[in-house]
C-alpha positions in Angstrom: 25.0 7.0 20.7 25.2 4.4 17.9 22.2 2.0 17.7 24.5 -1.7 16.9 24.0 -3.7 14.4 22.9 -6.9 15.8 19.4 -5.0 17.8 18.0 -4.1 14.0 18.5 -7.7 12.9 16.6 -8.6 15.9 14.2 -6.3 15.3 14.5 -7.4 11.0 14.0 -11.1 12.6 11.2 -10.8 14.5 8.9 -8.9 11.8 9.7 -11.5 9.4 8.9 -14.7 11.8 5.7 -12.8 12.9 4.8 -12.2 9.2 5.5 -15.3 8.2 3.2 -17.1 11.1 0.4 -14.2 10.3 0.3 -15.7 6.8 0.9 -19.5 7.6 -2.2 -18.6 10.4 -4.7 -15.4 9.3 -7.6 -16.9 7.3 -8.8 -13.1 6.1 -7.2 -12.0 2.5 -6.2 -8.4 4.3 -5.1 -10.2 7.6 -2.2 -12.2 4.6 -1.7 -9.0 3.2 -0.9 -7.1 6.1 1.9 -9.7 6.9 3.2 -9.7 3.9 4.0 -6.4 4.1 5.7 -7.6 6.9 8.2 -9.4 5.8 8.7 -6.7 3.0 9.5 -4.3 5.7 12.0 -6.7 7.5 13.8 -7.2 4.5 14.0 -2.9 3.8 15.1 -3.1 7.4 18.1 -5.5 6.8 19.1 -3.2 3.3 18.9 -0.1 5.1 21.0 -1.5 7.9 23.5 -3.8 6.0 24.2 -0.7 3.6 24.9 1.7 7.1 27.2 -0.6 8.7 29.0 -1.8 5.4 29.0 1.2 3.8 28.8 4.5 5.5 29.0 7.0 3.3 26.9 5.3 0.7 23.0 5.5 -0.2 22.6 2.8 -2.5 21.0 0.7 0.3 18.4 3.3 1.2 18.0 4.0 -2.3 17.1 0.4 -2.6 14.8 0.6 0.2 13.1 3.7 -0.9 12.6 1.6 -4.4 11.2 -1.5 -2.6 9.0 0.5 -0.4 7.4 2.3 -3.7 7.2 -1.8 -5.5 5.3 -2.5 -1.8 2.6 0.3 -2.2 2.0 -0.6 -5.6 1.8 -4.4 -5.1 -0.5 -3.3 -2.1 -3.1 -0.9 -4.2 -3.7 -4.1 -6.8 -4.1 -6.6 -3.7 -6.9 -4.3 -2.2 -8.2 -4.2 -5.7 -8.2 -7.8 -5.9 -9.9 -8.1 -2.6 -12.7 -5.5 -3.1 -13.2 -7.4 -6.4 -13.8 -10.6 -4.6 -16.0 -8.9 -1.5 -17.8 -7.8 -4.8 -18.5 -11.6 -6.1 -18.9 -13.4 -3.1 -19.3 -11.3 0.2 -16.6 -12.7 1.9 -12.8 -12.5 1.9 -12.1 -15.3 4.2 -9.6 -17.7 2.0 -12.0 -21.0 2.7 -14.4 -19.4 0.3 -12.2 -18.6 -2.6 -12.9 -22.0 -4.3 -16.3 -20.2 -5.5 -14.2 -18.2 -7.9 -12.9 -21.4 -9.9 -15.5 -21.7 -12.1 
């Protein structure tokens, strides 16, 4: 049983609209993180899937994926950084307060 093409797009789309309103919507620095790495993941979902059903016998898709997913952690480990940096300074990682850190 082959799993079609057009249910993993589905699947693709629907992490990256609920990403995209998580970071239009959460007002907590990790809460925009988090769906960030939500649309990060829906696009590793379309490479992986665009590479299987376009290219069979080929890896460079999930090669790209396993690439992106390392570029994700990385980009995550300096974003929790940057957040335990401002908890640090200010006690709060609500986005509202971040205008404390201008000056």
């Amino acid at each position: 049983m082959e799993i079609r093409m057009e249910y993993c797009l589905v699947l693709s789309t629907l992490m990256m609209f609920a990403g995209i309103y998580g970071f239009i919507v959460r007002r907590s620095l990790l809460g925009m993180l988090i769906s960030v790495e939500l649309i990060l993941n829906s696009a590793d979902i379309n490479f992986a899937v665009f590479n299987r059903f376009l290219f069979p016998g080929e890896l460079e898709g999930f090669f790209f994926t396993l690439f992106a997913i390392g570029i994700s952690a990385a980009e995550t480990a300096v974003a929790i950084a940057i957040i335990i940096n401002v908890y640090r300074n200010i006690r709060d990682i609500q986005v509202k307060n971040l205008n404390e850190l201008k000056y």
